[in-house]
VOGU-3710 file (C-alpha; in Angstrom, 3 decimals, decimal comma):
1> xxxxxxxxxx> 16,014/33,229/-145,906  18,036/31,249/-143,156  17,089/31,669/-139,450  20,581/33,147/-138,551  23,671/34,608/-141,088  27,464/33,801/-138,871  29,729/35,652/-140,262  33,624/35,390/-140,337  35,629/38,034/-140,491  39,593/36,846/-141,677
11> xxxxxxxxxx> 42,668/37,212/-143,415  45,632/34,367/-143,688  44,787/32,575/-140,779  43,992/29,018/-142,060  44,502/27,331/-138,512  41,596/29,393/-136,939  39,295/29,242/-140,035  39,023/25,395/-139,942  39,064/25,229/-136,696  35,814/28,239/-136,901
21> xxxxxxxxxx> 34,438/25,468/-139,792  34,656/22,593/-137,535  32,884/24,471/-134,924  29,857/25,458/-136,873  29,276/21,995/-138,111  29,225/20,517/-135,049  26,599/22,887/-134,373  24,265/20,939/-136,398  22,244/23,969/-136,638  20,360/23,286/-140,442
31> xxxxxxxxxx> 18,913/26,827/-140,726  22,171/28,894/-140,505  24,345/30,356/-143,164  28,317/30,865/-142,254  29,515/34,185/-144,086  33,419/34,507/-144,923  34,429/37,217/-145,607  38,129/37,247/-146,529  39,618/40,751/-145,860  41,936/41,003/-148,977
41> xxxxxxxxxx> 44,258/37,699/-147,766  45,113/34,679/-149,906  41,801/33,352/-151,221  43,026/29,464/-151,741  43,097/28,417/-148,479  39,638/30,141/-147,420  38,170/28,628/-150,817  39,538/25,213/-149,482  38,099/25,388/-146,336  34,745/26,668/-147,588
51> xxxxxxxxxx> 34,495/23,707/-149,956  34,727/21,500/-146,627  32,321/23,143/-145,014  30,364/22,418/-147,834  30,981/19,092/-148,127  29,498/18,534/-144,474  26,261/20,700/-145,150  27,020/23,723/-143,974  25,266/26,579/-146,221  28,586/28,571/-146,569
61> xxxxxxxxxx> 28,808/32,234/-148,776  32,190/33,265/-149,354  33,202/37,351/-150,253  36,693/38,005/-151,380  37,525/41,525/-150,782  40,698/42,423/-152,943  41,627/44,884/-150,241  42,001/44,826/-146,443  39,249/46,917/-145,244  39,554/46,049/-141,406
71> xxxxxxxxxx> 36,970/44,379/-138,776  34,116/46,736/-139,007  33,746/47,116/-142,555  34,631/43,464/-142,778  31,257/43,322/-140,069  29,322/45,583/-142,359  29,849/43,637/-145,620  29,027/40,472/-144,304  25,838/41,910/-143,401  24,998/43,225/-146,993
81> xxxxxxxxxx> 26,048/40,474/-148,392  23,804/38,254/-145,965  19,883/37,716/-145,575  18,378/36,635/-142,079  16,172/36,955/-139,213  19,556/37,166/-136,683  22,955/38,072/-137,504  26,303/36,915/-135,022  29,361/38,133/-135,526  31,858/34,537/-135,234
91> xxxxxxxxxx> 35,515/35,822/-135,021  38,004/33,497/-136,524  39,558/32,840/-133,444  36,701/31,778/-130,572  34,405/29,303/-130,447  31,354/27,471/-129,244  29,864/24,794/-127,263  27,167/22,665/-128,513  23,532/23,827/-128,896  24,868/27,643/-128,860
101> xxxxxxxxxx> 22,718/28,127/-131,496  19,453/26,114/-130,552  19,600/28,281/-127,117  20,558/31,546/-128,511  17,700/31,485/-131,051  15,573/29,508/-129,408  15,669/32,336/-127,084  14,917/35,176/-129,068  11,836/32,780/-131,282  10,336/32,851/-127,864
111> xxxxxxxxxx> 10,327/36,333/-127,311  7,581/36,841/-129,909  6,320/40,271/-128,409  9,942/41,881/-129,196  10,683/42,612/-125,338  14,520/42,117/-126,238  16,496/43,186/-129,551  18,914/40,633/-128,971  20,823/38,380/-126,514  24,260/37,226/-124,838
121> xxxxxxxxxx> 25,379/34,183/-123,043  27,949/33,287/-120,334  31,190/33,106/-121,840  34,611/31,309/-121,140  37,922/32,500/-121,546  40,360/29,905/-123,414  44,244/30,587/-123,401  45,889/28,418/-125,942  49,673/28,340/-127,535  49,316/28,424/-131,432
131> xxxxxxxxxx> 51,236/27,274/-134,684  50,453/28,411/-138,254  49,389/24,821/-138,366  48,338/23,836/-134,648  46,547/24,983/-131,408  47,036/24,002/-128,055  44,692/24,686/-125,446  46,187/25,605/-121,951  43,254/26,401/-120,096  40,063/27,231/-119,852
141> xxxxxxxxxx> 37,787/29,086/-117,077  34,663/31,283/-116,733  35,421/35,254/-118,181  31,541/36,296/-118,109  28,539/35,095/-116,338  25,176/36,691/-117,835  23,220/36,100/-114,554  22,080/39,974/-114,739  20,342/41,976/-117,555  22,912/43,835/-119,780
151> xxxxxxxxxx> 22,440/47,944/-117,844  23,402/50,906/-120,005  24,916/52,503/-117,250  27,520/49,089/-117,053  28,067/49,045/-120,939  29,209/52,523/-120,576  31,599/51,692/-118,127  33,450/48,772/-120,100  32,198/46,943/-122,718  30,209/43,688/-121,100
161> xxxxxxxxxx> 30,595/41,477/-123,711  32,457/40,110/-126,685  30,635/39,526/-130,393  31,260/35,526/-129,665  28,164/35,555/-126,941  26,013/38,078/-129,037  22,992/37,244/-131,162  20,444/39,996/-132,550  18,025/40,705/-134,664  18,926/41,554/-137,979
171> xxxxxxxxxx> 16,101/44,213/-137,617  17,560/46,387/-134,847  19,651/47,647/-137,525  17,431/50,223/-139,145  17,684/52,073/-135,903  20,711/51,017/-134,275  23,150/51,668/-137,692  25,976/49,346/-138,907  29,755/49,035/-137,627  31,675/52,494/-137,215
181> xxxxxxxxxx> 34,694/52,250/-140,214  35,934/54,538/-138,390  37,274/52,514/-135,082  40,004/49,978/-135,985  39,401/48,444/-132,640  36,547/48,817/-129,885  33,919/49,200/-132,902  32,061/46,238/-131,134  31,827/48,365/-127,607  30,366/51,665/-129,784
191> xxxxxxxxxx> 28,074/48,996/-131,595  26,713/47,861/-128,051  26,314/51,207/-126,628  24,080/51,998/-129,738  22,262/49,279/-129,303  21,327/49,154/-125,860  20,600/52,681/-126,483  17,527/51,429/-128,450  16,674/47,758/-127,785  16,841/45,523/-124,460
201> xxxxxxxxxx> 19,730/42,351/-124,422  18,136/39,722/-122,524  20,892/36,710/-120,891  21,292/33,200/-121,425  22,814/31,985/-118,080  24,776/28,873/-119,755  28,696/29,111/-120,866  27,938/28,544/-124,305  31,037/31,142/-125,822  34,333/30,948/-125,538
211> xxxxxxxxxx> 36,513/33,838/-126,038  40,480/32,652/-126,965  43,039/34,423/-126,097  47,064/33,918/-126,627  50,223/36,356/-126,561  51,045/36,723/-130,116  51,399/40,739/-130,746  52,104/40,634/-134,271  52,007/38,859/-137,685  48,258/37,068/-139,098
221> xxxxxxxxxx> 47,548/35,086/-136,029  48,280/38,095/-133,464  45,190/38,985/-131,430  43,676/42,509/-131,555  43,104/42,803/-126,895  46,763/41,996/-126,673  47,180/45,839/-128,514  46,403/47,493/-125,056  47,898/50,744/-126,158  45,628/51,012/-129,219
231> xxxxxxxxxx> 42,431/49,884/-127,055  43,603/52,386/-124,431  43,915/55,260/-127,367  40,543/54,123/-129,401  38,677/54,287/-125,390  39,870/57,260/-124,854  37,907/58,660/-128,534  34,724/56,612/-127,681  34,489/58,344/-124,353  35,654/61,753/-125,714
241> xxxxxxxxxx> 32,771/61,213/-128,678  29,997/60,462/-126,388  31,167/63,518/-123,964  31,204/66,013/-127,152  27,777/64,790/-128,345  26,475/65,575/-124,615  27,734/68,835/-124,525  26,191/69,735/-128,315  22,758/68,591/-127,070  21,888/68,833/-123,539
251> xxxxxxxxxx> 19,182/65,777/-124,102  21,796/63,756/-124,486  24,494/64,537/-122,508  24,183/61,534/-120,073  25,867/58,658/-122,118  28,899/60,924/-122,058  29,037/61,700/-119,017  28,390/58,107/-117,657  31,218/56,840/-120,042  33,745/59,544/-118,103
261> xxxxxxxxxx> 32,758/58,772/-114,839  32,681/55,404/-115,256  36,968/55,786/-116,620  37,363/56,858/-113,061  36,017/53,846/-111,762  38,433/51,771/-113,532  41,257/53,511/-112,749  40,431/52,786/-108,864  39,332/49,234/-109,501  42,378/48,340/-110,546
271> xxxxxxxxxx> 44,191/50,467/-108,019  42,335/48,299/-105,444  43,406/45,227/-107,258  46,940/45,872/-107,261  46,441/46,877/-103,567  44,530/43,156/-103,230  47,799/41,567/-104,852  50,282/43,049/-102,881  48,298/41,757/-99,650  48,049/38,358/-101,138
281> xxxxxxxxxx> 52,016/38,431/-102,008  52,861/39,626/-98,463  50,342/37,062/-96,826  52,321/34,123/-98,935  55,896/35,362/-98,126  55,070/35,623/-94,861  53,789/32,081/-94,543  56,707/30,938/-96,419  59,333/33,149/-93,888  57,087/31,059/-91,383
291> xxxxxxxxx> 57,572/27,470/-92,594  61,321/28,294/-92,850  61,681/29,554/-89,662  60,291/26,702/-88,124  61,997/24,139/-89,773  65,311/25,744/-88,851  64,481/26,128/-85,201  63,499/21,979/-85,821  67,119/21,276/-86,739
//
């Protein structure tokens, strides 16, 4: 049994999967297995890119699903298919620096008393422009810093992290329960809440993750975040979920009602930010009406 099963969840998008292949390898991580599982797309160029993965040492276990069955079942069947001490979810489309591994498990081997069921790092954010056959990177800046434990209250709020910076233990399972099938998107923020509702998620301060993103809405290589009406819909059922479970059972009515309150915080968050922009464009304009002014009254 390897130390840690990555899985890859995909479907026609060759660019990303080598580039995912290329990213474990460099790893150089010996006791790790990568997990494809190809949601119901074209299985030559996944078969291709497995057989180079191969061909550099990487322990690779490819699962062909005839049909699309979406990202959380794609999750779940990865992990059936897979046998391991941790588990990390690798999406086609992010990637990692060197020694994410080494820390992230290195990490959790140390923590032989089981204080924490699992870990995150610091994470980047990565736009890039991207080709069926080529990705350019356009920049690249901090998104997440994991200087502070991972609170329940905060998780219920937003989701704090993305599956890229995420390592558990394959055990928290038993308890914690697999991917909801049921949530085409946000399934990783319902996952989280479950398990921080059991286990502790200790921090690794280092940028170790990076998170891509790009503005391509549809077709293979379109990215699931850029669907803001979906994630807004989908948000809306977590936090109506957690609410109804509250009110069945009084014991545990405070996830829900956390979730709810914390919507309201949003919404005036990012009232004050547009409030903080408008200042900022009104400071510059007026600096610019400034510099104009005075070179005119120079001439």
């Amino acid at each position: 049994m390897k130390k840690i099963s990555v899985i890859t969840r995909t479907k026609d998008r060759a660019v990303f999967l080598r580039r995912c292949a290329d990213d474990l390898i460099n790893q150089r991580f010996p006791d790790m297995q990568w997990v494809i599982v190809n949601d119901g797309g074209n299985p030559k160029p996944v078969d291709e890119i497995s057989a180079y993965a191969r061909g550099q040492g990487l322990d690779c276990l490819v699962v062909h699903l005839k049909d699309n069955v979406g990202l959380p079942e794609g999750s779940n069947t990865g992990i059936r298919e897979s046998a391991s001490q941790y588990i990390h979810l690798h999406d086609d489309d992010d990637s990692l620096e060197p020694g994410f591994y080494e820390n992230m498990c290195g990490f959790l081997d140390k923590d032989v008393k089981g204080h924490f069921g699992g870990v995150v790092c610091s994470t980047n954010r990565i736009d890039e422009r991207v080709t069926e056959s080529r990705i350019e990177q356009l920049s690249k800046r901090p998104i997440h810093h994991s200087k502070n434990a991972t609170h329940i209250a905060d998780i219920l709020t937003k989701n704090q992290f993305s599956p890229i910076s995420f390592v558990y233990r394959r055990s928290c399972l038993a308890s914690v329960g697999h991917y909801d099938t049921n949530l085409p998107v946000l399934d990783d923020w319902d996952f989280n809440i479950r398990f921080l509702m059991q286990f502790d998620i200790a921090s690794v301060y280092d940028y170790l993750a990076n998170y891509h993103f790009r503005s391509i809405k549809t077709g293979p290589l379109a990215q699931t975040v850029q669907s803001s009406l979906q994630h807004e819909l989908f948000a809306a059922v977590l936090r109506n979920k957690y609410f109804r479970e509250g009110t069945a059972s009084i014991g545990n009515a405070m996830p829900g009602l956390l979730m709810n309150v914390g919507r309201n915080f949003q919404i005036q968050h990012g009232r004050t930010l547009e409030i903080q922009d408008h200042q900022r464009s009104e400071w510059t304009l007026k600096r610019a009406l400034k510099a104009i002014a005075s070179k005119l009254n120079m001439t």
